[in-house]
C-alpha positions as CSV (number, residue, x, y, z in Angstrom):
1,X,0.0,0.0,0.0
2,X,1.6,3.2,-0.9
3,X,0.8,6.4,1.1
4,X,-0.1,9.4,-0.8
5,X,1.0,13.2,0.4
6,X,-2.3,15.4,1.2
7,X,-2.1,18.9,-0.4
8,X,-1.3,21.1,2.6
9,X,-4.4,23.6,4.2
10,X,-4.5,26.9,2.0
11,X,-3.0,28.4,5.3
12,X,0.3,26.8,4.6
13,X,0.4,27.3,1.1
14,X,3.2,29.2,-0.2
15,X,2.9,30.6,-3.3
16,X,6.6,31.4,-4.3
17,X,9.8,29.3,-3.2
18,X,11.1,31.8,-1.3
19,X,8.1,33.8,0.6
20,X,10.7,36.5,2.1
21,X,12.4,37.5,-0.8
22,X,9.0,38.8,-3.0
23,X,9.2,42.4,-1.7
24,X,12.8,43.0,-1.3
25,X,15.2,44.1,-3.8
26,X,18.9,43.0,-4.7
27,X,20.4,45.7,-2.9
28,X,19.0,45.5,0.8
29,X,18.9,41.3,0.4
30,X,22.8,41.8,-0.2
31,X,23.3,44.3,2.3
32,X,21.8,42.3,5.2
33,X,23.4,39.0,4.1
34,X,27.0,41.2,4.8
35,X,25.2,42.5,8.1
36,X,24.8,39.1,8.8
37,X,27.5,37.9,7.6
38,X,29.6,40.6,9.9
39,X,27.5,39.6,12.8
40,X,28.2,36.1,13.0
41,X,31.8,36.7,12.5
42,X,32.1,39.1,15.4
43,X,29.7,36.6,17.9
44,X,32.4,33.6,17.1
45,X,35.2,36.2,17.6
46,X,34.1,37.0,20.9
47,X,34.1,33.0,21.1
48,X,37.2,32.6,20.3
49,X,38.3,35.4,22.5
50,X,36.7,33.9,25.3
51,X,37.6,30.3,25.1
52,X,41.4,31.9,24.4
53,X,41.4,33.7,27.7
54,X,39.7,30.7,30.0
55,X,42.9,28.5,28.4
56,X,45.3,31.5,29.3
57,X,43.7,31.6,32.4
58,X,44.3,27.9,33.1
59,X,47.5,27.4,31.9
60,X,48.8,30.3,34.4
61,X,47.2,28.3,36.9
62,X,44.3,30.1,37.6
């Protein structure tokens, strides 16, 4: 017996692939994929940073 899919409820329905990009142009899509993009770099910088100084930390016998 094989199992067929049900159509999904008109409420979940999307009409275009990509729902968030139908209003928003080339421009500000690139510019906050480099906001992004700068963001995540600086949190795992800080990361790093951290992680860095608890080793310091240890290794002086903290």
């Amino acid at each position: 017996m094989t199992a067929k899919a049900l159509p999904a409820p008109m409420s979940v329905r999307q009409s275009s692939p990509e729902p968030w990009r139908h209003n928003v142009s080339e421009d500000k899509l690139r510019e906050a994929q480099a906001r992004n993009r700068a963001l995540h770099y600086y949190v795992l910088g800080l990361f790093a940073v951290i992680v860095a100084t608890h080793e310091i930390t240890l290794y002086l016998g903290g």
